[in-house]
C-alpha positions in Angstrom: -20.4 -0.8 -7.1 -19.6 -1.2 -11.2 -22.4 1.0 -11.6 -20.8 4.1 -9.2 -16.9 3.7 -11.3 -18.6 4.2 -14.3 -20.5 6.9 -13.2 -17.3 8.3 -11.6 -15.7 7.5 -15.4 -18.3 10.0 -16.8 -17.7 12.9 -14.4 -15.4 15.6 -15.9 -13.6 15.4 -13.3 -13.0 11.9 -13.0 -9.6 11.5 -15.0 -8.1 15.1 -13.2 -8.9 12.9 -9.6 -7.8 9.8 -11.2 -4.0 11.9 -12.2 -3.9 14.0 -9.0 -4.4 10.3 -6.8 -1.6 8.7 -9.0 0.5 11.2 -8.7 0.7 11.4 -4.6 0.9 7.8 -4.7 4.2 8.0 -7.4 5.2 10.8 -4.8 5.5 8.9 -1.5 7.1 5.9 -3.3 9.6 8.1 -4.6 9.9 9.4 -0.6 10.1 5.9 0.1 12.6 4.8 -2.1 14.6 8.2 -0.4 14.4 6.8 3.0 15.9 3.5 2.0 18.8 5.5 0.3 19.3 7.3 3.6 18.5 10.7 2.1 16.0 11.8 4.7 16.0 15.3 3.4 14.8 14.6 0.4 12.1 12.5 1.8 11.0 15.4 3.6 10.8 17.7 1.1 8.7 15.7 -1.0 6.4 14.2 1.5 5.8 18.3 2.2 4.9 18.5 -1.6 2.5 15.8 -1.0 0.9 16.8 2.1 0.6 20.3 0.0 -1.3 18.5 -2.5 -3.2 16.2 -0.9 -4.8 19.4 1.2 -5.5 20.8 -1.9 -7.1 17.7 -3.5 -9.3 17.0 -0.6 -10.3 20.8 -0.4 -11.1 20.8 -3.8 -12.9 17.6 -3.7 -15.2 18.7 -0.4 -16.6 21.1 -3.3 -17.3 18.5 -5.8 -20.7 16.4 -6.9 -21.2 13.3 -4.8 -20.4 11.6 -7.8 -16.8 12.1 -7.9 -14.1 9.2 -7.3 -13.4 10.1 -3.7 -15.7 7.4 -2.6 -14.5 5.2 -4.9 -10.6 5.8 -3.8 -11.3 5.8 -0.2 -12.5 1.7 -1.0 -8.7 1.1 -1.6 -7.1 2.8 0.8 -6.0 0.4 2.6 -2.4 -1.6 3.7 -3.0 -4.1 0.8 -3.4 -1.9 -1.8 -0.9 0.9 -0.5 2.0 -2.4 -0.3 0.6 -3.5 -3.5 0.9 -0.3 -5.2 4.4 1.1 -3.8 6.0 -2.4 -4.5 4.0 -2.8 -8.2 3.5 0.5 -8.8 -0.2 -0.4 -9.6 -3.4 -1.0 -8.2 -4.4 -4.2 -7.1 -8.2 -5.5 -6.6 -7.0 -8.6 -5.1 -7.7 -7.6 -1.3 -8.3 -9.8 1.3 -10.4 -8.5 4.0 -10.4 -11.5 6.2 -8.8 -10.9 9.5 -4.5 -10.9 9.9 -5.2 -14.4 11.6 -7.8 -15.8 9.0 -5.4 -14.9 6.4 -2.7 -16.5 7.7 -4.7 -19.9 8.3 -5.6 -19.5 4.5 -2.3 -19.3 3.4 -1.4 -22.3 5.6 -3.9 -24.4 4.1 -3.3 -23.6 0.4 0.1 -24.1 0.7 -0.4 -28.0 2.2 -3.4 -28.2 -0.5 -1.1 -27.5 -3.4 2.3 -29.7 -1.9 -0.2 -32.7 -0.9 -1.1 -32.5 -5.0 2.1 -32.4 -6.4 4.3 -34.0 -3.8 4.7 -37.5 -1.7 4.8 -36.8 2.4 8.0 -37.2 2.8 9.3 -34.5 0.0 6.3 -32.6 0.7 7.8 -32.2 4.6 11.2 -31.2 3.0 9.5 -28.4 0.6 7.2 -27.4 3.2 9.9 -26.5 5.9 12.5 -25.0 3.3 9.5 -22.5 2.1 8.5 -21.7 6.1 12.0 -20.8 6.6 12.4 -19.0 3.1 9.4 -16.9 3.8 10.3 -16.3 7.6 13.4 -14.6 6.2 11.8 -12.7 4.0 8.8 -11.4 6.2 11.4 -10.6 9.1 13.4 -8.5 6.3 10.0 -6.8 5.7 9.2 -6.4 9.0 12.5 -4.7 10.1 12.0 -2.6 6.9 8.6 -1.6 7.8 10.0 -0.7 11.2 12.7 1.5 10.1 10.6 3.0 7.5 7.7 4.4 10.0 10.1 5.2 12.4 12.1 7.6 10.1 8.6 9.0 8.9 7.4 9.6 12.9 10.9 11.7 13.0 10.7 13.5 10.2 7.1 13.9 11.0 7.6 14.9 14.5 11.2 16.2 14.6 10.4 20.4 14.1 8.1 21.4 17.0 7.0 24.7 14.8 5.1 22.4 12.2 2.9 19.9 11.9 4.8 18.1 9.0 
């Protein structure tokens, strides 16, 4: 896998794909960060400009050598690194590809690893309980932002009968 980045590094092409991927990536966060502001509009015009592109990077790539970094982008495209990226604004090579439920029992068990080091029972109980219901806060916030976000996108997506975007 180390071998085919580097041999994507070397193709001509490779930093043009590389700016052209970053760039619709920087786009839909920017429609993103539109949509929380309310400005729907403006969402929509740029994911437009981003569909526009993106049909014009995957034409243009359907014409390439094998050994461009479309196989190499399509590895990452995936929830984790699409979270990671819009709410770092980098890429992340830290993903998980256990299942939703394996993930959550490794999570579980780290977390009462790491308080069973460093705390007694009793405190560890208190910690433990204050950092399920801090992070149940936070993931129903996420959630609910999540929710709002795709449905907005399914509107503006589907709202004009006359286009498909």
């Amino acid at each position: 896998m180390k071998n085919e980045s580097k041999k994507a590094e070397k193709h001509p092409s490779a930093r043009t794909d590389k700016k052209k991927y970053t760039f619709l990536f920087e786009k839909i966060t920017d429609a993103l960060e539109a949509l929380e502001k309310k400005d729907a509009e403006s969402a929509a015009d740029i994911l437009k400009d981003v569909q526009c592109r993106a049909k014009e990077i995957f034409a243009n790539s359907s014409h390439q050598e094998d050994d461009s970094l479309y196989p190499d982008i399509t590895k990452r495209m995936n929830l984790q690194a699409i979270g990671y990226f819009i709410k770092e604004k980098s890429t992340s090579n830290r993903i998980n590809y256990g299942s939703l439920s394996q993930r959550n029992r490794d999570a579980d068990k780290a977390l009462d690893s790491t308080l069973k080091e460093l705390l007694d029972e009793k405190t560890e109980k208190a910690v433990y309980n204050a950092a399920v219901d801090y992070a149940m806060e936070k993931e129903e916030i996420q959630f609910s932002l999540g929710m709002k976000i795709g449905a907005k996108l399914a509107i503006l997506l589907l709202g004009d009968l006359e286009y498909d975007y």
